[in-house]
C-alpha positions in Angstrom: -9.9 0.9 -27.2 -10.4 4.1 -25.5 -10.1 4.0 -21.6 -10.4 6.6 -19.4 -9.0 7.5 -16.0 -10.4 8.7 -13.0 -7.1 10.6 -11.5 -9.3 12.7 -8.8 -7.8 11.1 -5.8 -4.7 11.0 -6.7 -1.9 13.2 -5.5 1.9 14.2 -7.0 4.1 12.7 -5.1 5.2 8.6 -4.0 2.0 6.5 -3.3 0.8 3.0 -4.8 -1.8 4.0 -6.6 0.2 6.7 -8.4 2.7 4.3 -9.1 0.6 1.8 -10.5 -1.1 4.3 -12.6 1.2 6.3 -13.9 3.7 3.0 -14.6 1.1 0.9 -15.8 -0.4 3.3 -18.3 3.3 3.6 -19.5 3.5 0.0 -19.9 0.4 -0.3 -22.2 1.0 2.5 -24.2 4.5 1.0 -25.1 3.3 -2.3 -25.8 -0.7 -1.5 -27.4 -1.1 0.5 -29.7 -4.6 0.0 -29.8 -5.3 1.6 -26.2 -5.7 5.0 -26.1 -6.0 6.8 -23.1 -8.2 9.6 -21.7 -7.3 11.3 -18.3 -9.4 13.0 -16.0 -8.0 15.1 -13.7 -8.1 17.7 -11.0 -6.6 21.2 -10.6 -4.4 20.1 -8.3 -2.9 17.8 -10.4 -3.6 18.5 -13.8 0.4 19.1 -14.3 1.3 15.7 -13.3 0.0 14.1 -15.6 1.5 16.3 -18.6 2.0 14.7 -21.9 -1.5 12.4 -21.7 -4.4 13.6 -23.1 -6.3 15.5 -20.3 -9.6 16.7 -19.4 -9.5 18.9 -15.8 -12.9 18.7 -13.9 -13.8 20.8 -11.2 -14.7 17.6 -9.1 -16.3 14.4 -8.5 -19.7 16.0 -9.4 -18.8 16.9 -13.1 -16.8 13.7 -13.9 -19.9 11.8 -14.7 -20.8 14.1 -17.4 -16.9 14.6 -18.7 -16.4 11.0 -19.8 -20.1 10.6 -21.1 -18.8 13.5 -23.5 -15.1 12.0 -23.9 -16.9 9.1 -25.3 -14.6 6.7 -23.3 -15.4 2.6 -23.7 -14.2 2.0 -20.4 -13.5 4.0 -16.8 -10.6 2.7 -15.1 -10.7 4.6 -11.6 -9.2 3.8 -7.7 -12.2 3.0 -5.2 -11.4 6.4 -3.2 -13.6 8.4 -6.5 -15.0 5.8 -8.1 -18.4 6.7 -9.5 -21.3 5.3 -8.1 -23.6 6.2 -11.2 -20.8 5.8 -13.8 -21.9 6.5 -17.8 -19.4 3.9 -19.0 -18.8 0.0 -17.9 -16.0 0.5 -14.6 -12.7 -1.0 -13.8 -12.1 -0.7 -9.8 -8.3 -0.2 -8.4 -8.3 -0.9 -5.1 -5.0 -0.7 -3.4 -6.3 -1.4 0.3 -9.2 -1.8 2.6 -7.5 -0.6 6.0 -10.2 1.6 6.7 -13.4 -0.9 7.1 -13.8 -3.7 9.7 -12.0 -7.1 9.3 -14.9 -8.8 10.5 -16.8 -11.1 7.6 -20.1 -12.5 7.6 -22.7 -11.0 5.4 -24.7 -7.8 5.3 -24.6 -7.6 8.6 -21.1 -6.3 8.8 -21.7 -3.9 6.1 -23.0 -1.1 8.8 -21.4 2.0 7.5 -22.3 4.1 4.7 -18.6 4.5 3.0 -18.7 0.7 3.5 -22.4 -0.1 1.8 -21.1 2.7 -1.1 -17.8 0.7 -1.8 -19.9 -2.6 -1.8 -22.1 -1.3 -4.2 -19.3 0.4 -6.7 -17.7 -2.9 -6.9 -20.9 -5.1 -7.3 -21.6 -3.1 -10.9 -18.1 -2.6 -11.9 -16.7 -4.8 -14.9 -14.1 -5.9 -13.1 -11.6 -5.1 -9.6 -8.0 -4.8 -9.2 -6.3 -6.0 -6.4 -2.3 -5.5 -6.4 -2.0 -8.7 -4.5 -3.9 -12.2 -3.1 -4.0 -10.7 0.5 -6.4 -7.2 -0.7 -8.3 -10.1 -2.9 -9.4 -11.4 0.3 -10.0 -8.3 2.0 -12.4 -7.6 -1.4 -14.1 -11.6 -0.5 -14.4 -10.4 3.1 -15.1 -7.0 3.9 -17.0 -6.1 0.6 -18.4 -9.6 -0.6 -16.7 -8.8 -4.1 -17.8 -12.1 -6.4 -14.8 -13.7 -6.7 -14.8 -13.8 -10.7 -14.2 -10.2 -10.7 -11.3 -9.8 -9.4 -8.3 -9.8 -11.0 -5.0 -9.6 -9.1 -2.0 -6.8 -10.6 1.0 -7.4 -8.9 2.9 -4.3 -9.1 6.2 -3.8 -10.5 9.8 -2.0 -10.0 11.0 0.7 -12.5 13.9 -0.5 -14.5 16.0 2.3 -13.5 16.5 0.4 -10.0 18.6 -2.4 -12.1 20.8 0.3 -12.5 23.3 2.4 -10.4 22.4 5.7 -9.3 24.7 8.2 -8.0 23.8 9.1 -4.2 22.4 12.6 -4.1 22.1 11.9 0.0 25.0 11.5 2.0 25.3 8.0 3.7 25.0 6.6 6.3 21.2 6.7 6.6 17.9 4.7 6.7 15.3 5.2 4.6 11.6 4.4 5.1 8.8 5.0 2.2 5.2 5.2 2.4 2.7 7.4 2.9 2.9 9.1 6.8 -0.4 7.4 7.9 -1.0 5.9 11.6 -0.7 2.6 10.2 2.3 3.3 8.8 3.5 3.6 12.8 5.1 6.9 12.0 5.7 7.2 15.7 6.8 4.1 16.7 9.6 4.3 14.0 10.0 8.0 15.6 10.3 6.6 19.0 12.7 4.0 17.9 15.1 5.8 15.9 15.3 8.5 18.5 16.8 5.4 20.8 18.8 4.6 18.2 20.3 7.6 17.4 22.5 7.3 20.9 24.6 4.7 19.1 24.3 5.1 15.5 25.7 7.9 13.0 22.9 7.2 10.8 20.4 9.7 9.5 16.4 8.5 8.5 15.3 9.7 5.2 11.4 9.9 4.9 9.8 9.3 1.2 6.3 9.7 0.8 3.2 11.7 0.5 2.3 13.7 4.5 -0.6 11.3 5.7 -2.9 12.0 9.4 0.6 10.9 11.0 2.6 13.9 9.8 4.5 15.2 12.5 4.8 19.2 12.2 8.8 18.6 12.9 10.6 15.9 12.0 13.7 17.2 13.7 17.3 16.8 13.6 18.8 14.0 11.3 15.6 13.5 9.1 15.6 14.4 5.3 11.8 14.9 4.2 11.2 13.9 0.6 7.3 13.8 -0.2 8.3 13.3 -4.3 11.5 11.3 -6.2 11.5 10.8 -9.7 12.3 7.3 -10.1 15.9 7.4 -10.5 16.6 9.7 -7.6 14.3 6.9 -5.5 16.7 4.4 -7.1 19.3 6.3 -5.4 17.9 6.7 -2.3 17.2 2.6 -1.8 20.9 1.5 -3.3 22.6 4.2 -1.1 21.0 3.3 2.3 22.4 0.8 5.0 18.8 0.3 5.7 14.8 -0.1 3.9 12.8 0.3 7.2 8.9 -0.1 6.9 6.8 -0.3 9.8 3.9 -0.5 8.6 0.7 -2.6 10.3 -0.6 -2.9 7.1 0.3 -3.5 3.3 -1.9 -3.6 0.6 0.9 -4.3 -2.1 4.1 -4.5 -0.6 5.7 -2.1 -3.4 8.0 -0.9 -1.4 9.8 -4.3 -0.1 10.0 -5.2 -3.8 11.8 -1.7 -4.6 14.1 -2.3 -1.7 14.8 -5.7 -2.9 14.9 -4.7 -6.2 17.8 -2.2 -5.2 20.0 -5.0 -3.2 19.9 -3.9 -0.3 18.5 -5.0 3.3 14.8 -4.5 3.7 13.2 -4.8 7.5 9.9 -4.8 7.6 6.5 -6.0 9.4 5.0 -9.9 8.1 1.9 -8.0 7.1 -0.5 -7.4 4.2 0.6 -8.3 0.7 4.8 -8.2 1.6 4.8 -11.7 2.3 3.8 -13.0 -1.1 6.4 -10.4 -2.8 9.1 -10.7 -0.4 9.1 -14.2 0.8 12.3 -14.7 3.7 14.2 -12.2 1.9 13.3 -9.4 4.5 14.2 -9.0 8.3 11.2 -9.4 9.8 9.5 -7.9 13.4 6.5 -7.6 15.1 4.7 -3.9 14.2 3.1 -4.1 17.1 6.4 -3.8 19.3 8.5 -1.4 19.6 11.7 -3.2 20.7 11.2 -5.8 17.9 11.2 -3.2 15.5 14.7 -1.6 17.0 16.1 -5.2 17.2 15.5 -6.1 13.6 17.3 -2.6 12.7 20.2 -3.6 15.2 20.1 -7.1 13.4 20.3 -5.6 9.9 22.9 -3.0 10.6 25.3 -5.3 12.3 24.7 -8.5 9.7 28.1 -9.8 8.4 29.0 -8.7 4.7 28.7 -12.7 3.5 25.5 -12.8 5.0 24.2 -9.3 3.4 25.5 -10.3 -0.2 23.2 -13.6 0.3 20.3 -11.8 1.4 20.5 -9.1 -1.1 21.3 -12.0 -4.2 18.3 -13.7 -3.0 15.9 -10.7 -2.7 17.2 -9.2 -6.1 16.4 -12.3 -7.6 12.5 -12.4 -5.8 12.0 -8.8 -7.2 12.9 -9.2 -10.6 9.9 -11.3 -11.5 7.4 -8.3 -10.7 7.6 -5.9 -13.6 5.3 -2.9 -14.6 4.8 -5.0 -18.3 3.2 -7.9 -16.4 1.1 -5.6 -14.3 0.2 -4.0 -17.8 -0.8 -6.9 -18.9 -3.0 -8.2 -16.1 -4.7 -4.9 -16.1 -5.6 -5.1 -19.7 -6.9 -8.4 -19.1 -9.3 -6.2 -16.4 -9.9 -3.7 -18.8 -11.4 -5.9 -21.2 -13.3 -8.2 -19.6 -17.4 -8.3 -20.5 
């Protein structure tokens, strides 16, 4: 089977849909040796994706006619560039749906054009991934996706998290992942930590791609990282007193599995898809407050070791069920459907 995949929206550096593309494909290729893959990608991240078989295109215009002539069987592509007029039979990733209305109801919801577009790209693909049951529903709701072509892909944790990494940032510090979007509450965790920072000795290290929430300084006692390979992210989540994510909305909850994964203490909002990874594991807080959020940190730093070691145990054991070899396989299981 020859697949192909759309890469044009896709930037270097930590986001879910990188990870699950560039860790899933991994996964297949180690365990089917019939899948082969072809990659489309963009100049500006062509080098990326070295050692796959590549085609660069010069943009979303020319990628219909690249994999027409690549002679895939099957597109697999993330909403953001899917193609509406695609040569081949379509796989959809879709990683979230923060950007449309939450109101359901028909049609008459489906006012806007990026909306009506998405709608329509997943009506005639073969089949649409969702990394978890909560973006299944957003698919049922916002989109009207029929429910028989979805197919939900739990991501996974990279085995080098199972393993200890030697710190290449000095502790104490709290880390937070993610891209820096508004919903990510980039300044509410801003705010916070600057509170904070009056009694704590603890530095906040920042991993993830710059979003619409960027700041243009970070200031003192912030360590920018916008790409880790996966063993120096390994290192960052084992090394830190703290995983803090703010977010108001998770599509997969990737990053409270990697926390988890990591043993240590993961505080984060009950939103999106972290729920159904996470379970009680995490300290939870409202993302819509700003002293909740500077509670649960207070909560999680000051936790007694007995009751850390339990919390950890019981979150290490949660993550290890979500691997990038399941995910594989439950995308295959996209991939082929007729």
């Amino acid at each position: 089977m020859i697949i192909g995949v759309n890469t044009l929206s896709l930037q270097p550096g930590y986001g879910g849909r990188e990870a699950f593309i560039h860790n899933t494909l991994r996964a297949i290729q180690a365990h089917s040796r019939e899948s082969h893959f072809v990659l489309f990608t963009d100049p500006g991240n062509h080098e990326a994706f070295e050692g796959w078989k590549r085609v660069q295109v010069d943009g979303p215009k020319a990628l219909g006619d690249a994999v027409a002539e690549a002679r895939v069987q099957i597109l697999l592509s993330p909403l953001e560039s899917a193609l509406a007029k695609c040569p081949v039979a379509q796989c959809v990733l879709v990683m979230d749906l923060q950007k449309f209305p939450n109101e359901s109801g028909g049609w008459r919801w489906l006012k806007g054009g990026a909306q009506r577009a998405a709608h329509q790209i997943c009506s005639e693909a073969r089949s649409v991934i969702a990394p978890s049951e909560f973006i299944k529903r957003e698919l049922l709701q916002k989109l009207e996706v029929a429910m028989e072509k979805i197919v939900v892909c739990p991501l996974g944790v990279d085995p080098a998290f199972d393993t200890r990494q030697a710190p290449f940032v000095e502790p104490p510090y709290i880390l937070t992942v993610g891209r820096t979007d508004e919903t990510k509450n980039v300044a509410m965790l801003r705010s916070v930590m600057a509170t904070l920072w009056q009694e704590i000795p603890h530095s906040l290290v920042v991993v993830g791609q710059a979003g619409d929430a960027e700041p243009e300084d970070w200031g003192p006692r912030v360590i920018r990282v916008e790409q880790a390979p996966s063993i120096q992210l390994a290192a960052l989540y084992q090394h830190c007193e703290l995983v803090v994510l703010p977010s108001a909305y998770e599509g997969s909850g990737v990053a409270a599995l990697e926390g988890l994964r990591a043993g240590t203490t993961v505080v984060c909002g009950r939103v999106g898809g972290i729920p159904e990874v996470a379970h009680t594991a995490p300290i939870y807080f409202n993302p819509e407050n700003r002293g909740s959020l500077a509670a649960a940190i207070r909560r999680g730093l000051g936790e007694k070791p007995s009751e850390r070691r339990s919390r950890h145990e019981a979150g290490r054991k949660l993550a290890l069920e979500f691997t990038w070899d399941r995910c594989a396989s439950k995308t295959m299981q996209a991939l082929r459907r007729t």
